[in-house]
Structure formats: structure tokens, C-alpha cells
N, C-alpha and C positions, 0 to 999 in steps of 0.2 A: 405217662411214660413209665416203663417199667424196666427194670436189670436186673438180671440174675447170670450170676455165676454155678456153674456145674462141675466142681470139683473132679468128679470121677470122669469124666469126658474130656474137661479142659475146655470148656468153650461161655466164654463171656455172649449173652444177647441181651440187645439192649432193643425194646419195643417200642414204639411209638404209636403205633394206633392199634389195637385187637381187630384184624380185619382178615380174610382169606387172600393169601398170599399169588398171587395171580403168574410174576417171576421173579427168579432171583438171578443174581450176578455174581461172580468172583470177578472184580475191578482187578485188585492183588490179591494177589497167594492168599488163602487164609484167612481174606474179609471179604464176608456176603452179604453183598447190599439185597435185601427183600422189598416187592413194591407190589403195589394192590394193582387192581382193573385199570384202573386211570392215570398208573405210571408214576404214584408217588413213593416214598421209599416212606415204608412202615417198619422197618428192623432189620438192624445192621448184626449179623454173626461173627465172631471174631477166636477162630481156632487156636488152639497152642497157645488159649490165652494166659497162662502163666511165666512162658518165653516170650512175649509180646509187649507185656505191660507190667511196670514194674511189680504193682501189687492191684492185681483182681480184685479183692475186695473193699479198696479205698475208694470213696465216691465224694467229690465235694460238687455240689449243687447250687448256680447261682442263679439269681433273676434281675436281670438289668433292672434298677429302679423306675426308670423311665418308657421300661418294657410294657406294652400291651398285650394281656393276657385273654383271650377271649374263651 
């Protein structure tokens, strides 16, 4: 997974798989779900992100203990 914030744009993306983006969707205003050939969502777009979220640049990261990671 990867996240990057774009200052000069204002648009937080958050990637989940590097893959060619097949389509995207605006669910709501502002946030675009992206999904590959076989319908899954590989990256979420989130516009305006600095009116959206309190602070773009904060990330806390967790992994369930009991989580299976493959």
C-alpha cells in the first residue's frame, strides 16, 4: 500500500495494488474509488484533501495481531 499527499493539487491517494486502472467511480463528491479488470478497488482519490481531513499528513498504521498477512 502506498499514500501520498500532493500539496499543490490537494489530493490525498491512497494505492493498494500498482495495477492499470480499468474504472473509477465518484461514490461521493470528492472520493474516487479506482478498480482494476476484475472489479477490485486498487485506489481510493480523495479531492480537497485538506478540507476533508483534518491533517493529510498524519498516518497511524495498524495490524491486527491476530491478522493474517499473506
Amino acid at each position: 500500500m502506498k499514500i501520498k499527499y500532493d500539496r499543490e493539487v490537494d489530493i490525498l491517494r491512497i494505492t493498494f495494488k500498482d495495477t492499470d486502472i480499468e474504472e473509477s467511480g465518484e461514490d461521493k463528491a470528492g472520493v474516487i474509488m479506482d478498480f482494476d479488470i476484475d472489479g477490485n478497488v486498487v485506489g481510493i482519490e480523495i479531492l480537497q484533501a485538506s478540507k476533508r481531513i483534518d491533517n493529510p499528513f498524519a498516518i497511524a498504521y495498524e495490524i491486527e495481531s491476530n491478522a493474517i498477512i499473506s
